[in-house]
C-alpha positions as CSV (number, residue, x, y, z in Angstrom):
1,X,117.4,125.9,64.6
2,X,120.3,126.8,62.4
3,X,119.4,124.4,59.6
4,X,121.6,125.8,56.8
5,X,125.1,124.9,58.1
6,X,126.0,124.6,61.3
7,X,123.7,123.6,64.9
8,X,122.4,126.5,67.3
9,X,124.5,126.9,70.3
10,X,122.7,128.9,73.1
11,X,125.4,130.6,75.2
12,X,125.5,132.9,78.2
13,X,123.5,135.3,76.3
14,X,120.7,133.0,76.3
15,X,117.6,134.8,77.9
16,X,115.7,132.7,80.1
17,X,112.1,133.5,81.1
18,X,109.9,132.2,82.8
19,X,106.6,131.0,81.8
20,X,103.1,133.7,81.6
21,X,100.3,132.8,82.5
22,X,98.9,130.8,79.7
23,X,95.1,129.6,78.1
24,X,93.3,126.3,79.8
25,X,95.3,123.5,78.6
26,X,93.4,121.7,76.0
27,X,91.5,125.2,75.4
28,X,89.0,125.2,72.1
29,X,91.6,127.7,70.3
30,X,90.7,126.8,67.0
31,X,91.1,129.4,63.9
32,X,88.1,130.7,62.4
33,X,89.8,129.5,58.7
34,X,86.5,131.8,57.2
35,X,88.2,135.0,58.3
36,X,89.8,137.6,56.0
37,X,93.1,137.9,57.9
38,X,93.6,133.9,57.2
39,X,96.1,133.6,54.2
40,X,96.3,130.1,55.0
41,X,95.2,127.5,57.0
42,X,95.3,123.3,57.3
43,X,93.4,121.6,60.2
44,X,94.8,118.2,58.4
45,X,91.6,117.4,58.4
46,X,91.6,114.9,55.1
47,X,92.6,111.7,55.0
48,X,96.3,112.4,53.3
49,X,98.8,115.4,53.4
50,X,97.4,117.8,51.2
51,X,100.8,117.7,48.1
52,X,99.7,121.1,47.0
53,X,100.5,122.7,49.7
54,X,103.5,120.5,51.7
55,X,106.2,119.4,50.0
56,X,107.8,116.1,51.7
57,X,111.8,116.2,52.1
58,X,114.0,113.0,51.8
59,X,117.2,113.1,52.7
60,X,119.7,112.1,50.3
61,X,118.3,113.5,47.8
62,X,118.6,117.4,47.0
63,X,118.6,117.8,50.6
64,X,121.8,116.4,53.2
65,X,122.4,115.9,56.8
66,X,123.0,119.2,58.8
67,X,123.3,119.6,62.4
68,X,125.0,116.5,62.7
69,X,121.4,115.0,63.5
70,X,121.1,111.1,63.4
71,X,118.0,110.7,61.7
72,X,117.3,110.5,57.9
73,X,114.4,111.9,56.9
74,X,111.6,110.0,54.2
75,X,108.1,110.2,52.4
76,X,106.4,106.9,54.2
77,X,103.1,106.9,55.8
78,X,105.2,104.9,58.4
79,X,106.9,108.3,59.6
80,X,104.3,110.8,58.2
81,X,100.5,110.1,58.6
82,X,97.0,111.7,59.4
83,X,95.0,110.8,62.4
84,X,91.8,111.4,64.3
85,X,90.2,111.5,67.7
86,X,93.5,112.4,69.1
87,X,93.3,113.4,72.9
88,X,92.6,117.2,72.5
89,X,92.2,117.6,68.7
90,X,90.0,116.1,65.8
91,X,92.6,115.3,63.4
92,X,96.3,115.9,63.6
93,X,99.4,115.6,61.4
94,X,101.6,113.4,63.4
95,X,105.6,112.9,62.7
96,X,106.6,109.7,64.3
97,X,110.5,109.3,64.0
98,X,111.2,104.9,64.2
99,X,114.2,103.7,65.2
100,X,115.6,101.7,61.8
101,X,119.5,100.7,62.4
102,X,121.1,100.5,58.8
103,X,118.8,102.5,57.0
104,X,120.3,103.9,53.6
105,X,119.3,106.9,52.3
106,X,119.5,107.7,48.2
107,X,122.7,109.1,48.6
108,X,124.3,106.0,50.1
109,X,124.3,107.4,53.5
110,X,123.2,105.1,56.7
111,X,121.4,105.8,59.7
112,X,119.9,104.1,62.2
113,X,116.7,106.9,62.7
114,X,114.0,108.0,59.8
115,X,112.0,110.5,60.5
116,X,109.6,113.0,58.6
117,X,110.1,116.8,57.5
118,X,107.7,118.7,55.5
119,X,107.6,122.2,54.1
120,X,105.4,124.8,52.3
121,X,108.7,125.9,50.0
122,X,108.2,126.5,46.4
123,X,104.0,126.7,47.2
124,X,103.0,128.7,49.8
125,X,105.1,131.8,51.7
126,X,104.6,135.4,53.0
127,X,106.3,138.4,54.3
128,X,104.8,139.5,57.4
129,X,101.5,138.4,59.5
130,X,101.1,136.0,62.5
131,X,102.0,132.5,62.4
132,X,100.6,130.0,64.5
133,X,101.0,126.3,65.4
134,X,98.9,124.2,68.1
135,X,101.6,121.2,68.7
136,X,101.8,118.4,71.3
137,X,105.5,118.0,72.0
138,X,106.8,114.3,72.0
139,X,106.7,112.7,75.6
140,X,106.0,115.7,76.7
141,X,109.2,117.6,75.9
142,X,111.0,115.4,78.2
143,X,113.3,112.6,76.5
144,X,116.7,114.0,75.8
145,X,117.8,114.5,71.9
146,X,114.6,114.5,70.7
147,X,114.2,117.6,68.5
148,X,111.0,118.7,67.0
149,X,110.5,122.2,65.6
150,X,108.1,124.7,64.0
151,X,110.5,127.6,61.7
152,X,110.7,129.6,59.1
153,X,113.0,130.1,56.0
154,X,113.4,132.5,53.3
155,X,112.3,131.4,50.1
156,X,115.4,132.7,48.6
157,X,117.6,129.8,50.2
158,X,116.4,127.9,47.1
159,X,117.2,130.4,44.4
160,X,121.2,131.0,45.3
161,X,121.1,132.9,48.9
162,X,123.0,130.5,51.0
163,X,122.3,130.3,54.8
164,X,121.8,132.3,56.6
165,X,121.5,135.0,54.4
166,X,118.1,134.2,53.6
167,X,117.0,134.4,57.9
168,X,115.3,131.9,59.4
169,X,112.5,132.4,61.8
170,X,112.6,129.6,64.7
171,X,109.1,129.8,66.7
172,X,109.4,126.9,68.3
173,X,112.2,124.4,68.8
174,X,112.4,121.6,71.6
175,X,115.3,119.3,72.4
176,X,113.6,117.2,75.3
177,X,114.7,119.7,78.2
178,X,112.2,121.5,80.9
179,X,112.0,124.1,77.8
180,X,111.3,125.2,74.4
181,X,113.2,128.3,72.6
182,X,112.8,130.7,69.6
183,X,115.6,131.9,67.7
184,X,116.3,134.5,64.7
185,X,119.2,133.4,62.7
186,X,120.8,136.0,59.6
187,X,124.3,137.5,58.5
188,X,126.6,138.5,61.3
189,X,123.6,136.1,63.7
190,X,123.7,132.8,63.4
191,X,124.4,129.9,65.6
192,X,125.6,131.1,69.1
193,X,123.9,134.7,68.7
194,X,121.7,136.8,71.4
195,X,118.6,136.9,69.2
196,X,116.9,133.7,70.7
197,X,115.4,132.8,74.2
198,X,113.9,129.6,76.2
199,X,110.9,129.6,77.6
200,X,110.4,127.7,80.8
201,X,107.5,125.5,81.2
202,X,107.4,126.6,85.1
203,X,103.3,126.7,86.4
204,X,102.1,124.6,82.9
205,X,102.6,120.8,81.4
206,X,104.4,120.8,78.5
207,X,102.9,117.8,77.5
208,X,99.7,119.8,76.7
209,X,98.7,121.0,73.6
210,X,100.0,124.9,72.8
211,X,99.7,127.6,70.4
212,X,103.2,128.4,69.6
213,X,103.4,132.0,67.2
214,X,105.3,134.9,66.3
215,X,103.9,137.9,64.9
216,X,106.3,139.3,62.2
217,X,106.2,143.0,60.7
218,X,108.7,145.3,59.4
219,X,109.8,146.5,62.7
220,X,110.3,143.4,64.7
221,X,109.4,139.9,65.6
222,X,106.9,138.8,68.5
223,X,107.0,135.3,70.2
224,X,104.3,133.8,72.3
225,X,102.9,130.7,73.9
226,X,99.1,130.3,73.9
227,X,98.6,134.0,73.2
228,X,100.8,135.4,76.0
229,X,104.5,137.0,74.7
230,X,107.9,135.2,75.6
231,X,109.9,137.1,73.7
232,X,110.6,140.0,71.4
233,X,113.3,141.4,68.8
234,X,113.1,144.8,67.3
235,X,114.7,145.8,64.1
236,X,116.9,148.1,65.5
237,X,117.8,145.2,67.7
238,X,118.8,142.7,65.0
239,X,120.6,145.4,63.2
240,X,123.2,145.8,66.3
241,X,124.2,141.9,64.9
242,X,123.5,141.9,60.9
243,X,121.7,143.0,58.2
244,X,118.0,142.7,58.6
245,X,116.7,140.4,55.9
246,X,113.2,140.1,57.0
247,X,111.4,142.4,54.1
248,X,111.0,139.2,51.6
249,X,108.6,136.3,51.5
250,X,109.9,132.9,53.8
251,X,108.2,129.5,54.2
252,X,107.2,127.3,56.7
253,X,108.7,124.0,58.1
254,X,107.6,121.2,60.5
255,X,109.9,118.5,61.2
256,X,111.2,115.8,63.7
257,X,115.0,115.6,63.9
258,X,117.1,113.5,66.4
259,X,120.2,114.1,68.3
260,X,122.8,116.4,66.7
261,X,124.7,119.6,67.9
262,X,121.9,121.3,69.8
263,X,120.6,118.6,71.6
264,X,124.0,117.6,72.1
265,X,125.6,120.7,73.2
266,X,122.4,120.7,76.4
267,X,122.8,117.3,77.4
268,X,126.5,116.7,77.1
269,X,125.7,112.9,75.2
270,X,127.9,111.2,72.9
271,X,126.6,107.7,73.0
272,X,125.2,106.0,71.8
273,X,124.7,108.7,69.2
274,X,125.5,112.2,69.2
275,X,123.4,113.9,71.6
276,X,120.6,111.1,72.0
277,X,120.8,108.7,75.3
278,X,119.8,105.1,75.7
279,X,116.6,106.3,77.4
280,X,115.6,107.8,74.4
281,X,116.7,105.4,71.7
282,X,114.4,103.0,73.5
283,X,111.6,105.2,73.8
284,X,112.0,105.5,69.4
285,X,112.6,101.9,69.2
286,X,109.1,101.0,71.3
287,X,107.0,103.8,69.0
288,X,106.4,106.2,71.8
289,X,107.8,109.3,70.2
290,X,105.2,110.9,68.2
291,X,105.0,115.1,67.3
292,X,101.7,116.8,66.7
293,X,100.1,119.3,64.9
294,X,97.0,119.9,65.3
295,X,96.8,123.1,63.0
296,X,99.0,125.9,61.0
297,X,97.7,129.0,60.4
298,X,99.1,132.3,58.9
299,X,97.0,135.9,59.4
300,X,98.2,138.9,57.2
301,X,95.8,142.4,57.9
């Protein structure tokens, strides 16, 4: 995701799979939250985010634009909300980006997006274990320039180690393209780098709900889709680019982001925003983007 300084740029060195074999869409995969392994776990099952463990960003505060994205990002219900008896879930966070021309952000800043962002930085992180998401992609990962994502950073990006020293973990990122990607971004890696791959929604819908995890130890990073592996760096492997700064604790992020470099280096569009096309400024502007979550969970043995 590259959300310290500068967009990810997937170049020839891209590796492209094509999709596994996969769970029943709509499958009953539901943690156990009783379990040992579980570290931490939020079904979003109340009737409000739960402030003690997800800390809401707005943008234009002690947080700026990166990525040239088009969107600013606030703590309203209207972007940010709880609901239930979702097609496939009980209850689910949703981030629902609205199309707001002239909004301005504390900083003075105008934009004509808002959207929401939310992290467990500062309250919850961990170094090493499985972490797992069930999402619902917006329109079904197909509206150009529409860029959700489920990461990672380290919590030391807060406490004077710049980006991307700190590493940042991207297990799932979609720009509204025939596929998602994961990415690992440090020293010496970040940005247009070899440590990332796309996975191909060939043989599955991606408008169903999936499990999107990585399984993170001290000698490497797994990626899968509904339990079956997309992708996987060693240590060794990150070492042949950078230092391997994956021994300390990072946090989670969820967040909604429209246009910017990413999108925009994919599609090629330039108006009428960076890397968002008409087609899918109307689709904001008539309420039809929305991202779900339908769980996080995080397993340490």
């Amino acid at each position: 995701m590259s959300r310290g300084r500068t967009g990810l740029a997937l170049g020839a060195a891209t590796v492209l799979l094509t999709a596994l074999p996969v769970l029943p869409a709509g499958a009953d995969t539901t943690p156990d939250s009783r379990d040992d392994a579980v570290v931490f776990f939020d079904d979003f099952a109340g009737s409000e985010i739960d402030r003690s463990q997800w800390t809401v960003e707005v943008t234009g505060t002690n947080f700026g634009t990166v990525n040239n994205e088009q969107q600013a990002y606030i703590d309203s219900p209207e972007v940010l909300y709880l609901d239930q008896n979702v097609d496939g879930a009980d209850n689910v966070l949703a981030i629902h980006p609205r199309y707001r021309p002239g909004t301005v952000a504390p900083d003075g800043r105008t934009y004509d997006f808002v959207s929401g962002r939310l992290k467990t930085q500062d309250k919850r992180d961990w170094t090493y274990g499985n972490f797992a998401m069930r999402l619902k992609l917006p329109q079904g990962g197909q509206a150009p320039g529409l860029w959700p994502a489920a990461w990672m950073l380290g919590s030391s990006i807060g406490h004077g180690t710049p980006w991307p020293a700190s590493g940042e973990i991207d297990i799932m990122e979609s720009i509204g393209e025939p596929f998602t990607s994961v990415a690992l971004h440090g020293p010496g890696y970040s940005g247009a780098t070899p440590l990332n791959a796309r996975q191909h929604f060939e043989g599955l819908d991606p408008a169903d709900w999936h499990v999107y995890s990585v399984d993170w130890t001290p000698q490497g990073f797994t990626f899968y889709i509904d339990d079956r592996q997309v992708y996987t760096a060693s240590r060794a492997e990150v070492e042949q680019y950078g230092q391997w700064v994956y021994d300390d604790p990072q946090f989670i992020l969820l967040n909604f982001a429209l246009g910017g470099d990413y999108p925009a280096g994919v599609n090629g569009v330039s108006q009428p925003y960076h890397g968002i096309p008409q087609s899918t400024v109307d689709i904001v502007a008539a309420d039809n983007a929305r991202y779900l979550i339908d769980w996080v969970k995080v397993e340490q043995n």
